[in-house]
C-alpha positions as CSV (number, residue, x, y, z in Angstrom):
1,X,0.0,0.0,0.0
2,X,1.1,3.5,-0.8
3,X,0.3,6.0,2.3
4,X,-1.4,9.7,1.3
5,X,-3.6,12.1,2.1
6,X,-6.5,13.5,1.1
7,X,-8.7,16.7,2.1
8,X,-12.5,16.2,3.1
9,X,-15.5,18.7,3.7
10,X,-16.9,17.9,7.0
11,X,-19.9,16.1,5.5
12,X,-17.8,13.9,3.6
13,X,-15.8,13.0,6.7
14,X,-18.8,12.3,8.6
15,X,-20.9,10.5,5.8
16,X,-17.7,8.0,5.4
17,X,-17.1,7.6,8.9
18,X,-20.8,6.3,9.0
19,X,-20.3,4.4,6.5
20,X,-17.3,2.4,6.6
21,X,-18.2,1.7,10.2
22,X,-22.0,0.4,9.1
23,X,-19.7,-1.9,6.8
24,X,-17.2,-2.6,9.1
25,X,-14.1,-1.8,7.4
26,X,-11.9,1.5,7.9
27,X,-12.6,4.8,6.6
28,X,-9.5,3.6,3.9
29,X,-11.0,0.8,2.8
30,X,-14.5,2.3,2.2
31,X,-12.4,5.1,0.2
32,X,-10.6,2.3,-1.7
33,X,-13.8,0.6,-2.8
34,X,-15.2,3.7,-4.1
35,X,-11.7,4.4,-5.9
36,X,-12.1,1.4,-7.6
37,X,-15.6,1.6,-8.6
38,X,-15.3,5.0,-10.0
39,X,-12.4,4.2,-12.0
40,X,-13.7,0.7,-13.5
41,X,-17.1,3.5,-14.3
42,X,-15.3,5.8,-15.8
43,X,-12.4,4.0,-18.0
44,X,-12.9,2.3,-21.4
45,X,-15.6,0.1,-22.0
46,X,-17.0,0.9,-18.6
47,X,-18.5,4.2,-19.5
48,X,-22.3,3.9,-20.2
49,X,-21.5,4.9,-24.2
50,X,-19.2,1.5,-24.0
51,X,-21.9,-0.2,-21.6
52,X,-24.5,0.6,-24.5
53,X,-22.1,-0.8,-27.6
54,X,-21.4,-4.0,-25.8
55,X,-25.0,-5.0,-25.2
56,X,-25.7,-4.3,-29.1
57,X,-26.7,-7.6,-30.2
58,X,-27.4,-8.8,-26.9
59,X,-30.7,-9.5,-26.2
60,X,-33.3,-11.3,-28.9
61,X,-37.3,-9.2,-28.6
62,X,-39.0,-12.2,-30.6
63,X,-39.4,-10.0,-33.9
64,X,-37.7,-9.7,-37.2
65,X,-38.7,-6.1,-38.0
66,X,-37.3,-3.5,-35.1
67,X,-35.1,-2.2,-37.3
68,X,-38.1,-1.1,-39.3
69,X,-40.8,-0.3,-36.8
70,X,-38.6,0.7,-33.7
71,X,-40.3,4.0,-33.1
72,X,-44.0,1.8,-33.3
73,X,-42.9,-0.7,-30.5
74,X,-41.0,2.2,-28.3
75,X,-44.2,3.8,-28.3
76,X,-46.1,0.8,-27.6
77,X,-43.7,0.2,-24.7
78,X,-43.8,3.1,-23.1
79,X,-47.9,4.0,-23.8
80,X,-47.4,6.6,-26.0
């Protein structure tokens, strides 16, 4: 592990001092987690564009002609 520092508002301090200890892990581990998970959200594939290209292709709806009546059936789902 590499040792540093890092400057929070009060709120933050208290919100992750609730936190880790409702988890019960130290206030550097809860701060590690969320390191992690904001930089696996925000790198590559994991951003919500990449998210959204990987599942092309994904997922079968039954029917043969969405590319053709996509707006009918998006309107259909959504009771427009």
């Amino acid at each position: 592990m590499i040792r540093t520092q890092i400057q929070l508002t009060p709120e933050q301090f208290e919100q992750l001092k609730r936190r880790a200890a409702a988890n019960g892990v130290s206030m550097a581990a809860e701060i590690r987690v969320a390191l992690d998970r904001h930089l696996r959200e925000t790198s590559g594939n994991s951003s919500a564009r990449g998210r959204a290209i990987a599942a092309i292709g994904g997922f079968r709806s039954g029917r043969n002609d969405v590319s053709v009546k996509h707006d009918e059936y998006l309107a259909e789902a959504f009771g427009d």
